[in-house]
N, C-alpha and C positions, 0 to 999 in steps of 0.2 A: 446413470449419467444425467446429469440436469440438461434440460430441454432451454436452448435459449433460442429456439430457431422466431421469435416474435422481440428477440432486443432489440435494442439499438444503442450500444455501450459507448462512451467517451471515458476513456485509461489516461492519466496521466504520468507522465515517465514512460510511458509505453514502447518505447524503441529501443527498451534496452532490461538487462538485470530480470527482476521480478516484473517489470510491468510488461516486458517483452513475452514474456512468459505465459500472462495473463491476457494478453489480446489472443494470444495464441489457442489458449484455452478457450475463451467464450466463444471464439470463431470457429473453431473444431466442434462448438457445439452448437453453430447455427449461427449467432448471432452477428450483426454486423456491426462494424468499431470503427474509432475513431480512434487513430494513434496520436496523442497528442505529446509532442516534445521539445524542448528546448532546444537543442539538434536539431534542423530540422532535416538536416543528410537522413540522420537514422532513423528519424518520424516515416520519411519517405521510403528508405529501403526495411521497415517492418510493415507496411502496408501496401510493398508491392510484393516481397513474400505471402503474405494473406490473399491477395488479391491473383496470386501464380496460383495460388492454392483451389481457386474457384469462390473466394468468399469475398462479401462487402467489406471496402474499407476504405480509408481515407486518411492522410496524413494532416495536421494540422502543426504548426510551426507557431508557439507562446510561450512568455516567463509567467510562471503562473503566480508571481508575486504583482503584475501588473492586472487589476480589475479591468480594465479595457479591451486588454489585448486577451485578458480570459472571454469577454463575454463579445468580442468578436469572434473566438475558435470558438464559443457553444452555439452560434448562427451559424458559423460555417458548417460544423457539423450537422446539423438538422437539415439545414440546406442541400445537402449531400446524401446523408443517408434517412432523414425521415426523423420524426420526435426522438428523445433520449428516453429510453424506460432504465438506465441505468449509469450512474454516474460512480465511478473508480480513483479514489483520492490515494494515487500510487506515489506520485513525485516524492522524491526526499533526500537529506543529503545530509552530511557530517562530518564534522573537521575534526573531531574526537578531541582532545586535551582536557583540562582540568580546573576547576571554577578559578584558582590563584593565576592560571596563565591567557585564562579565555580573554580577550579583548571586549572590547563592547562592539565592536563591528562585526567579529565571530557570532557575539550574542546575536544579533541583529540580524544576520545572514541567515542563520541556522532557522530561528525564530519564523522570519519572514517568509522562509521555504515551505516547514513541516508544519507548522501551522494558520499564518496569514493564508498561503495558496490554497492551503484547501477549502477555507472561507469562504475566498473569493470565488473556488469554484462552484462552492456552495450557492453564494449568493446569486449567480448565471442562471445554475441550472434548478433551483427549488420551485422559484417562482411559474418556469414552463413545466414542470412538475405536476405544480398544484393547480394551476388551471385544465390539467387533464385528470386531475384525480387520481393518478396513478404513479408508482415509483418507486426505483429504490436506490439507495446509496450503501457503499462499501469502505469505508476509510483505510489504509494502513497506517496504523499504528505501531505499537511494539510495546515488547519486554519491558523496555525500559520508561515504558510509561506507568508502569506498577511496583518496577522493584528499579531501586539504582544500580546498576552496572556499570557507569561511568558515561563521560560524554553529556556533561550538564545541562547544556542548552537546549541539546536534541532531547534529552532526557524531560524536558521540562515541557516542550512544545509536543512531545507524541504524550503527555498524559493531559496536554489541553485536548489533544484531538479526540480523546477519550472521552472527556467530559461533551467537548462538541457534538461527538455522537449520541451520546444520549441529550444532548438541548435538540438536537434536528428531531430524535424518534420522537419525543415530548410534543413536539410544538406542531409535528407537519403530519402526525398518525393520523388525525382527521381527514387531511385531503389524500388520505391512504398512500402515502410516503415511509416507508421504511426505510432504518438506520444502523447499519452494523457496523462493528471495527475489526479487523482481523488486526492479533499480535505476532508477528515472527518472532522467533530468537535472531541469533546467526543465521544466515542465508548464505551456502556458499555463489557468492556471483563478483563480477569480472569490474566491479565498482573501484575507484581510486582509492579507496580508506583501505579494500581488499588487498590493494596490490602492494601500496606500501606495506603491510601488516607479511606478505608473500615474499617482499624483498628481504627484509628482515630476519623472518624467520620461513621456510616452505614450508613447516610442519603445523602451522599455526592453527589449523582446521582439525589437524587430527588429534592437537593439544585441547582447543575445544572439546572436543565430542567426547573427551569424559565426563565432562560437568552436564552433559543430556541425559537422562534418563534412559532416551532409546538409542544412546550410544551412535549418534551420527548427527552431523551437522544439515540442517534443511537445505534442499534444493528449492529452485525457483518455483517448482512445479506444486512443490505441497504447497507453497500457498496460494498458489494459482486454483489449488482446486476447491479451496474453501474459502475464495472469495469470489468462485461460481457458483457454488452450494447458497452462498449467504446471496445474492443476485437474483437466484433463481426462484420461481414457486417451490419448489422445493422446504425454502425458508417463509413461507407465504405469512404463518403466525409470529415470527422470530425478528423484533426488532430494539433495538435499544442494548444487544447483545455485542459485549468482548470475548473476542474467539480467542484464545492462546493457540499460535501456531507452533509450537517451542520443543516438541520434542520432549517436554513433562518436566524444561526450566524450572519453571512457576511452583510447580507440582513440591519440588525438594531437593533440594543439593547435595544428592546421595552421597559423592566425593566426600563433604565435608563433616558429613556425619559417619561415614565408616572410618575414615583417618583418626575423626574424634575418637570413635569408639574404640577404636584397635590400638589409642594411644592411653585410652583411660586403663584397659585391661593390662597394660604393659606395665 
């Protein structure tokens, strides 16, 4: 188990989903967090869960599309819990549909979420970063930042975040800042795109998890634990790296190729 008992993490989306999951995780391993959420009901009651728990934390309440209001929550947070050795670009969001019906305001939305926030959170926290010489970043990204599965916009802004992570490990490896992305696939979690997809159909998870390799759809937790791993010393040589969190997506669409095959010999 990675050692985080010397962090001081800032989670964005943190009060909920995946990022719930991952304050959760760094805290159980020492470190102390900053829950940062748009809610900020839910910012509040994940960081007093942590804080019932015996750990440091702190709820912080920002749209992370606004520079200001981010680089107010990264003083708040130092303020509170002490320098950042670790910054978590979780926030994100998706309206799903398809380039002939996306809107330019959809575009806009999507855009401004998954990729401008995490920018900006970039740009808060690099700079107190690199005047300590030390640090490291986590982005979520995704799947879909490498292969298209649909959801254009979002599709388009998790492979800028891609490319951002390696501009961050490029430029800031000097002042010993480290840059990783983790990709999820599917993530079963309690998100609005989830529930309508649940109203729809309830089986929709278990229709997924054949197109996985390891035959199950990700919880919260798997990739909670490899955007501790990439956080930690642990990953101390490891930066400029995309983790696939996917269950072996990426890997090959077994589905599609034994269908083929069992159709070619037919």
């Amino acid at each position: 188990m990675p050692d985080h008992r010397q962090t001081v993490a800032l989670v964005t989306g943190g009060g909920r989903g995946i990022g719930h999951a991952i304050v959760r995780q760094l805290a159980r391993e020492g470190a102390a967090v900053a829950v940062l959420d748009l809610d900020g009901a839910v910012a509040e009651g994940a960081a007093a869960e942590l804080k019932a728990a015996g750990h440091r934390a702190v709820a912080l309440t920002a749209d992370i599309t606004d520079p200001t209001a981010v680089e107010a929550a990264v003083a708040a947070a130092e303020a509170a819990l002490g320098p950042l050795t670790l910054l978590v670009n979780n926030a994100g969001f998706t309206d799903a549909g398809d380039l002939v019906g996306l809107s330019l305001d959809s575009w806009r939305r999507e855009t401004a979420i998954n990729l401008d926030g995490p920018y900006h959170c970039l740009r808060a926290v690099l700079p107190r970063m690199a005047a300590r010489g030390a640090g490291a970043v986590v982005n979520i990204a995704s799947v879909n930042g490498v292969r298209f599965f649909g959801n254009p916009a979002y599709s388009a802004a998790k492979a800028g975040v891609i490319n951002l992570t390696l501009a961050v490990a490029s430029e800031y490896g000097r002042h010993g800042i480290r840059c990783n992305a983790v990709l999820p696939g599917s993530v079963r979690t309690a998100n609005r795109s989830w529930e309508i997809r649940l109203e729809k159909d309830p089986r929709v998870f278990d229709k997924l998890a054949r197109w996985y390799p390891l035959g199950r759809v990700a919880e919260p937790e798997d990739i909670a634990r490899a955007v501790s791993f990439l956080g930690s010393a642990d990953a101390a040589y490891i930066t400029g790296a995309s983790l696939p969190v996917d269950g072996g997506l990426l890997a090959g669409m077994n589905v599609m190729i034994e269908e083929f095959i069992l159709e070619s010999k037919d």
